[in-house]
N, C-alpha and C positions, 0 to 999 in steps of 0.2 A: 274353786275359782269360777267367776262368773265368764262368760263368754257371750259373742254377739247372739248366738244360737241358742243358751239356755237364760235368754228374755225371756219372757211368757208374750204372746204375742199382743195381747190385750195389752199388755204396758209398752211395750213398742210403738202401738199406736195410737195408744192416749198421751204419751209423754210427748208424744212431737206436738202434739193440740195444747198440751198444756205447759209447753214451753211457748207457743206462741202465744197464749192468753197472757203467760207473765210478764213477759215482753210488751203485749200490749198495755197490761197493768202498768209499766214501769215509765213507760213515752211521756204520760203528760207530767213526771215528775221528777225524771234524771232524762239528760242531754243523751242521745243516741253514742256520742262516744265513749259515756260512762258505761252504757250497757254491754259494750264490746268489752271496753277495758277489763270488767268485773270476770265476765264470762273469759276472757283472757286467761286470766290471771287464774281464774278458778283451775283450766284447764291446763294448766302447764305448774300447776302446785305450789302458787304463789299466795295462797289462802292462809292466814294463819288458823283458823281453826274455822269450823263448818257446821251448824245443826239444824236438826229434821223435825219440827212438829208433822206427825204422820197425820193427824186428825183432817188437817187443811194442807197438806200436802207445800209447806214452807221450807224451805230452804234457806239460811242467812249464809253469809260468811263475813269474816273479819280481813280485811286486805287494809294494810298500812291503818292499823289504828281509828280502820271508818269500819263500821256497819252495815252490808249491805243485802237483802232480802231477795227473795223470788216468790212471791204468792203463788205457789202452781196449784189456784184453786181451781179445779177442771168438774164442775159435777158427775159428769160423765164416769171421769173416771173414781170419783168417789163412788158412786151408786152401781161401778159394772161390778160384777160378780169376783172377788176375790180369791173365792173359795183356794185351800193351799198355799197360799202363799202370806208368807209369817209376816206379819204388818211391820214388824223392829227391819224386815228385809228390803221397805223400798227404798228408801235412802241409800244404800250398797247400788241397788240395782240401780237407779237411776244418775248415780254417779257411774257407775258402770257403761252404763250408755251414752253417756255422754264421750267416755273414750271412745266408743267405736263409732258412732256416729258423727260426721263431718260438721263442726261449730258452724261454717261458712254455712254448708246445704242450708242449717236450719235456720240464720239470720236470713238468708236466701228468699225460703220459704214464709217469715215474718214479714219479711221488706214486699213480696208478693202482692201484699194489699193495699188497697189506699194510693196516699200521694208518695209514700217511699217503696214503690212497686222497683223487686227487681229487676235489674237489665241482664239479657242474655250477653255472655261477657263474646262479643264480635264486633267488629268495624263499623258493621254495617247500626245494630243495635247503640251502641255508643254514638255515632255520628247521627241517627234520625233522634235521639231523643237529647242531646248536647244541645243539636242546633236548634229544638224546640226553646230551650230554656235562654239562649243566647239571642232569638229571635225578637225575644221582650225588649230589648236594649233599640229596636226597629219602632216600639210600637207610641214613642211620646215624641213631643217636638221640646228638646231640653232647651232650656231658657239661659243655662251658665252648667259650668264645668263642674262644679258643684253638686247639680242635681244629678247629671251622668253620673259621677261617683257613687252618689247614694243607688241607684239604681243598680249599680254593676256589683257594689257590696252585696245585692240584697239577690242577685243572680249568684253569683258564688256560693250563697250559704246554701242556695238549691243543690249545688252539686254535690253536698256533703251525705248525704244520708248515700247515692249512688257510689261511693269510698268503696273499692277492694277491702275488703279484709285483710288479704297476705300485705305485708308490708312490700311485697316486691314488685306488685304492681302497681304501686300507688304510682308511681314517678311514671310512666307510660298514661297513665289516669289524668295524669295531671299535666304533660304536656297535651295530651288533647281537647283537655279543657281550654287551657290557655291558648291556642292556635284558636280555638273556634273565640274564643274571648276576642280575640287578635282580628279576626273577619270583620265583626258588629263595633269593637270597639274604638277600633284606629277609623274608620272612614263616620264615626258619630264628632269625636273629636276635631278631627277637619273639618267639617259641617259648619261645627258652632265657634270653630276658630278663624273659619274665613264669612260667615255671615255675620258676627259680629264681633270683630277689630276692635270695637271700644271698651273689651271686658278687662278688666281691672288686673295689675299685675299679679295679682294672689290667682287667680282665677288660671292664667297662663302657667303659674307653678305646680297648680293644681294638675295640670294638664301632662306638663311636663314628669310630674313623681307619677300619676297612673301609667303614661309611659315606660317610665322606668323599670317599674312594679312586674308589669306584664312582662317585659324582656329579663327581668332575675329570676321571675317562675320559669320562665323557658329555658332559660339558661342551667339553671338548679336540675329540672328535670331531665335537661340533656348530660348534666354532670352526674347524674345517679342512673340513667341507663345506659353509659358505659358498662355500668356494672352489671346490670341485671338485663341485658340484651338479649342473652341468650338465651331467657327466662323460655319454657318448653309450654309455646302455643303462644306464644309473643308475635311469630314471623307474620302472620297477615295482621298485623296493627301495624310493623316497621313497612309492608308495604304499601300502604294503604298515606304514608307520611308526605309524598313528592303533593297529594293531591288537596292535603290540609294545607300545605305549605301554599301554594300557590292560590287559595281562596286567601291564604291569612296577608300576601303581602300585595296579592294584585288583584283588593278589591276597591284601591282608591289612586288617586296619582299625585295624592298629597304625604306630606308625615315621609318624606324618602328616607331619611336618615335612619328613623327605627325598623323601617320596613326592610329595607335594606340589611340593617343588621341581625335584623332576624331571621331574612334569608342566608345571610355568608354564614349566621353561626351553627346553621342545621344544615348547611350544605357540606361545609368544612369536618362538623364530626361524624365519627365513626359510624354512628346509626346507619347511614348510606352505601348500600351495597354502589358496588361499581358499576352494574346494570341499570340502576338506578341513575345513577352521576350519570348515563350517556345519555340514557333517556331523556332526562331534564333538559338536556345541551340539544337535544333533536326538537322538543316539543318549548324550546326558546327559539328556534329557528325559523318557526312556522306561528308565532304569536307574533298580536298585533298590539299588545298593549304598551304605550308611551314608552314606559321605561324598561321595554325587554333590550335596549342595545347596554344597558347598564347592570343590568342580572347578566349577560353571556358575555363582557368584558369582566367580570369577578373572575368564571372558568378559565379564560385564556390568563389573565394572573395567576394565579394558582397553580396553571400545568408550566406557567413559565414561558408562555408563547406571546408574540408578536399580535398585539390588537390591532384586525383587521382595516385596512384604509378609510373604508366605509363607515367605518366607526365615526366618523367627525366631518364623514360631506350630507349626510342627512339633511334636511331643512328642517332644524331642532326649531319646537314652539316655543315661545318664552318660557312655559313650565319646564321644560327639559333642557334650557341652557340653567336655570336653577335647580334644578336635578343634577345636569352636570360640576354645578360648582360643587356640590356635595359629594359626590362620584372623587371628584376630583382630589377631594381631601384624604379621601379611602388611597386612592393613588402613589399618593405624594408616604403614605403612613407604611406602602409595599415597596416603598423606593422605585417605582416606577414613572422615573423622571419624562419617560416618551410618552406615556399617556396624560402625563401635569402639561405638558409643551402641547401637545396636541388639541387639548382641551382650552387651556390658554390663547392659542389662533381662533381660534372658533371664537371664543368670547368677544378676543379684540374686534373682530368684525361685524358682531351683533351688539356691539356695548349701548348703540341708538333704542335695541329691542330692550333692553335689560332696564335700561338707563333715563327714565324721562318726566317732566316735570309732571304730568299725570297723575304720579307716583303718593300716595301718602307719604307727605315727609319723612314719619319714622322707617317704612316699608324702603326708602330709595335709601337714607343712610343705612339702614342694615342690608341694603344689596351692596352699597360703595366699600362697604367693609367685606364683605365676602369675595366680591372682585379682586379688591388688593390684595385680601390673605392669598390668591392666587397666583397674580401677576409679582408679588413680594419675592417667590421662591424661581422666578423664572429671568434672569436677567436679561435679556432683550425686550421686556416689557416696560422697564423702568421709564421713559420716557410718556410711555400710553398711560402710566399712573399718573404722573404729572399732569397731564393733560385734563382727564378725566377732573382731578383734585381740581385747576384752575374753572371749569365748567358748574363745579356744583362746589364753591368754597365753603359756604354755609352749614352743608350737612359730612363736609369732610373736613372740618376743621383741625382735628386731633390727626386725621393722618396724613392730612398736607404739611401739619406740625412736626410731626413725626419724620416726611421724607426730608425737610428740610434740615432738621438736624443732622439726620443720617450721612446728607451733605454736606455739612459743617457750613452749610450761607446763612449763620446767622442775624445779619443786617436783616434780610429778606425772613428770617425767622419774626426777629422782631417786631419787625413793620407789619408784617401777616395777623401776627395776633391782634396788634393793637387797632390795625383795621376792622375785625371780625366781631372781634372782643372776647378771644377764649377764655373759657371758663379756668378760675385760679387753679382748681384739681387737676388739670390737663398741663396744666403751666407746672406747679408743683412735684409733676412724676417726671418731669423732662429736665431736673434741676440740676440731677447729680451729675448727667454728663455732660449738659452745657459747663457748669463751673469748669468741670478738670480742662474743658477745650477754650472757652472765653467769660471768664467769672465776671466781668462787667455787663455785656449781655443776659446772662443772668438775674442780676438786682435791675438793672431797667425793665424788665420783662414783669417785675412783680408794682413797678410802680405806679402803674394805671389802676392796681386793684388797692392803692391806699390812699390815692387819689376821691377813686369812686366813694370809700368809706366814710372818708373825709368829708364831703359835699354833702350827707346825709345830717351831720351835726347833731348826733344825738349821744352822748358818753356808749354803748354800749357796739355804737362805731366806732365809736377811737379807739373803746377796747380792740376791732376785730383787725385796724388801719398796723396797733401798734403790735399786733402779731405776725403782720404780711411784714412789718420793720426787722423783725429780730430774724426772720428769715432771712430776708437781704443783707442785714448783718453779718449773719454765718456764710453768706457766701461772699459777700465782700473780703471777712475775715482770712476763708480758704484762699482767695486771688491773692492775698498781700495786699488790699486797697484799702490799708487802715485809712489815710490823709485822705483819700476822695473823700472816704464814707462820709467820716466825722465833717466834712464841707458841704457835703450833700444832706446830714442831718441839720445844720446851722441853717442852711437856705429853708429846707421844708419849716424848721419851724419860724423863722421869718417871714414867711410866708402866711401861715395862721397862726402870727403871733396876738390876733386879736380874742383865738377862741381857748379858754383859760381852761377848758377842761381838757381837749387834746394838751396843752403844754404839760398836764398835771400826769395826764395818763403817758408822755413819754418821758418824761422823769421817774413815773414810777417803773417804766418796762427799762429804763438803764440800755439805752441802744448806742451809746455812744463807745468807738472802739479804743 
């Protein structure tokens, strides 16, 4: 039997030369994970069969029905001195060495050169050369959400060659990619989302799934180092985590809602020693940044304790009373009905700051919706929604709709719309319960929009007048108002009994009950 000791020493140290030359041979023409795989597979005897031309010192094997080589042409070691040693024997031997010798040292040793230079596997090593590669994302002015993407793809594929070997580090590897991803990439994204408003809604989706993207790699990696935590020379990466975490989520005071989630979901698991947890709670105590009264209200959730008074007499800037509405939602999801209440005063007193014509139209209706969803779960606020809704009826149309049925004043329902002019789709989703409470209110409600149709006078109106009809139909039908209906069809088409093509199209839609 061969052993590590009866190498010869000369092939000891030409094999490791001429495992990297193969290796290099192999780069420009299979992908770096194939080269692992192969070597994998070689080394745990997943080869189906193996041969040695000793001339050129080649090595193939056969894995899953592909072909695959190692030129270990080393001149060196063809021209060093032989002498003794049976040429039928290197093949044995340098399969031999391959057992005793560690795969990893020697892809190690390969990756040493060039642009896939190994990293010393440490905190400190992984963190100065991460952040190099993550720093690139710093160095364009991106024009749309778009070209960030391309760019963040093309950082990612850099971290591929720097890959553990073991599979058990990869998840550790890979949440620290993502965390520094998480630094450069959430405050690029607020950048180009608040300097330019007018980017197209694909553009905002965009934005939205890279977010996403980022939070399931972290999340992923958090679910796989449960398991392999205790992995032996892991503990200074887990300690070294409180300090990524807080570049990753408090380097912007935009994007709360991911940043936010990103911190409750690496706070919450297990990674986190307990020394750790109090730390964090001490070095939140003495930070200045916006949203630390919102990072150190998660800790007193969580332990179950009473959010301090000061929590909500601050003099919040308009960004952190819209941090708070988000906060808030996290709140409302822990059943922590006194911090929803508490945040809710606060609002109603800044609703001036939150709330003003200023505002881009869309920017103030998606804050009057975020308001309500708040004030919605708090009942002594019902009255301040109202309010707010008569102040800005235009961009709250659907939820001044909305309280008004909730109310049942459908008169006031009525007349609101047909003042505003809500759109039929808002009308349409509010039908089912208007009928079962006032099925008359109902078909009035849809008559302004077959009205509108109508005044256009062109058949593919009438088509669209005599589908808002068959609706009112079916609610007329549910009330029991057959004799209105059929009264109130008679008048409408008396009405434009001049225009021969509507008569034709409501003959053929058969509206009569």
């Amino acid at each position: 039997m061969f052993s590590k000791e009866t190498i010869p020493l000369f092939f000891a140290t030409r094999a490791e030369s001429a495992m990297e030359s193969a290796l290099h041979h192999l780069s420009p023409l299979f992908s770096f994970d194939l080269v692992q795989e192969t070597l994998r597979n070689v080394r745990f005897g997943n080869a189906e069969y193996m041969y040695c031309d000793e001339r050129f010192l080649t090595v193939t094997w056969r894995i899953e029905n592909e072909m695959i080589s190692l030129h270990l042409h080393d001149e060196a070691l063809l021209e060093y001195e032989t002498e003794g040693v049976d040429e039928f024997l290197l093949l044995p031997i340098f399969l031999t060495y391959q057992l005793f010798f560690s795969l990893q040292e020697r892809l190690s040793k390969w990756r040493s050169t060039g642009s896939a230079k190994a990293l010393e596997r440490s905190p400190h090593s992984w963190l100065e050369h991460f952040t190099q590669l993550t720093e690139q994302l710093n160095k364009n002015d991106y024009r749309s959400i778009r070209e960030l993407e391309r760019q963040q793809s093309f950082i990612r594929e850099q971290f591929i060659p720097f890959q553990p070997y073991e599979w058990e580090w990869r998840p550790i590897f890979n949440l620290y990619q993502s965390l520094l991803m998480a630094e450069t990439l959430l405050p690029q994204i607020s950048r180009i989302l608040t300097n330019q408003p007018e980017l197209l809604q694909y553009e905002s989706w965009i934005a939205e799934r890279l977010v996403e993207d980022l939070l399931d790699n972290i999340e992923r990696a958090v679910g796989q180092m449960v398991v392999s935590h205790t992995l032996f020379g892991i503990e200074p990466f887990l300690l070294k985590l409180p300090e990524l975490i807080a570049r990753a989520t408090m380097q912007t005071t935009d994007l709360f809602k991911p940043r936010f989630s990103l911190y409750q979901l690496l706070w919450k698991s297990s990674l986190m020693s307990s020394t750790q947890y109090e730390a964090e709670k001490e070095r939140l105590a003495n930070c200045t940044h916006p949203d630390t009264p919102f990072f150190r209200a998660l800790f007193f959730i969580e332990e179950g304790e009473d959010v301090p008074a000061t929590f909500a007499i601050h003099d919040w800037t308009e960004k952190q009373l819209l941090t708070a509405l988000h906060f808030a939602e996290y709140a409302d999801a822990e059943d922590r009905e006194d911090i929803v209440l508490m945040i809710a005063d606060v609002i109603e007193k800044e609703l001036e700051t939150l709330l003003h014509r200023d505002l881009n139209p869309l920017l103030l209706t998606q804050r009057l919706y975020m308001i309500d969803h708040l004030f919605y779960f708090t009942s002594k606020h019902q009255a301040v929604r109202e309010k707010m809704f008569r102040k800005y009826p235009l961009e709250s149309r659907e939820l001044y709709s909305n309280l008004l049925i909730e109310e049942e004043r459908f008169d006031e329902w009525l007349a609101f719309n047909q003042a505003f002019e809500t759109s039929p789709h808002i009308i349409e989703n509010q039908l089912d319960f208007v009928i079962q409470k006032s099925p008359k209110h109902a078909v009035l409600a849809m008559h302004p929009f077959v009205l509108r149709e109508i005044e256009q006078k062109t058949r593919p109106h009438y088509k669209r007048a005599v589908r808002f009809l068959k609706k009112m139909r079916t609610c007329a039908n549910r009330g029991g108002m057959h004799s209105w209906w059929n009264t109130y069809v008679d008048q409408l088409r008396d009405s434009f009994r001049r225009l021969r093509a509507l008569q034709e199209e409501i003959e053929k839609g058969k509206i009569y009950l």
